[in-house]
C-alpha positions in Angstrom: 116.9 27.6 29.8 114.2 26.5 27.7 115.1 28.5 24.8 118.8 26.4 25.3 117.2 22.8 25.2 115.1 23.9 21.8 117.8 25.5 20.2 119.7 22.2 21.2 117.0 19.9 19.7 116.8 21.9 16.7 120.5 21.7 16.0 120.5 17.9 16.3 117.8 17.5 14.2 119.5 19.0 11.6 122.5 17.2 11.8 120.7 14.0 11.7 118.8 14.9 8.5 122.1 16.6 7.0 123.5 13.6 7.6 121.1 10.8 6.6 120.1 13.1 3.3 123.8 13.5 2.5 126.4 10.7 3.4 124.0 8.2 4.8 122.8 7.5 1.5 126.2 7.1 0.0 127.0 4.5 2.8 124.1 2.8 2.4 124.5 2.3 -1.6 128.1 1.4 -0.4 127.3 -1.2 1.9 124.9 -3.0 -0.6 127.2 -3.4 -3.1 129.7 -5.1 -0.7 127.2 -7.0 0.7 126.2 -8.2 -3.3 129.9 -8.7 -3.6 130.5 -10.6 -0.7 127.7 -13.2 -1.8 128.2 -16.4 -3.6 125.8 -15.5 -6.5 126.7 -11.9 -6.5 130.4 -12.7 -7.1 128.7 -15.4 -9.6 126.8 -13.0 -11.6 130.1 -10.6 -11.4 132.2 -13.2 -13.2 129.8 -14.6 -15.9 129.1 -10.4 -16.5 133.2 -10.0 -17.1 133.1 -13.2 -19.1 130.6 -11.4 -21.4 132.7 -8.5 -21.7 135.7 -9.9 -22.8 133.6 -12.0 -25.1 132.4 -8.7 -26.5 136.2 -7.3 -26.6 137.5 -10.7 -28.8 134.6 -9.7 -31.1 135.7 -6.3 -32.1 137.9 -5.9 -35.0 139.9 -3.1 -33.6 139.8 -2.4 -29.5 142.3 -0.1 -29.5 142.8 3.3 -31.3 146.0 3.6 -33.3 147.0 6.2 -31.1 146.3 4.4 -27.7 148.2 1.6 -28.9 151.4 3.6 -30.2 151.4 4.5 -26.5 150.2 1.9 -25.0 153.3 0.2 -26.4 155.6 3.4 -25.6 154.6 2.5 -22.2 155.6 -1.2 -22.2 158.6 -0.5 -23.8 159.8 2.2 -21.2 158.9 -0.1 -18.3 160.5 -3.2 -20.0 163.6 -0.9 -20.0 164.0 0.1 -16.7 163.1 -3.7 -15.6 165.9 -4.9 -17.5 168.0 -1.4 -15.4 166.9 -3.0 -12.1 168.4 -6.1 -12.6 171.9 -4.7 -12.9 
């Protein structure tokens, strides 16, 4: 019986430490970035980062390749077409 209740302590040891080493972490980085999101001056700091971005985007001469936009606007063009389809 002994043998039973140390095999059994052993076992949920190791599922606690598999556990904490392996998904625990990735729920805890997940939780504090919420919780930063969540906040006033994280969502803050989150829009005055994007403003900077786009500010760096205007900047640029060129933001897409020549490729991406050939089909990029392929794309737009296909979904313009069946838009215009779906309102017959």
């Amino acid at each position: 019986m002994k043998q039973f209740i140390y095999k059994s302590i052993i076992a949920v040891l190791a599922v606690i430490l598999i556990y904490e080493f392996t998904i625990g972490k990735q729920i805890k980085q997940l939780s504090k970035q919420t919780n930063y999101l969540l906040t006033k001056e994280g969502r803050k700091e989150g829009v005055s980062k994007l403003r900077g971005e786009i500010e760096k985007a205007t900047k640029k001469e060129r933001y897409l390749s020549k490729d991406d936009a050939k089909l990029l606007n392929n794309f737009i063009k296909k979904i313009k077409k069946e838009l215009r389809e779906s309102e017959n």
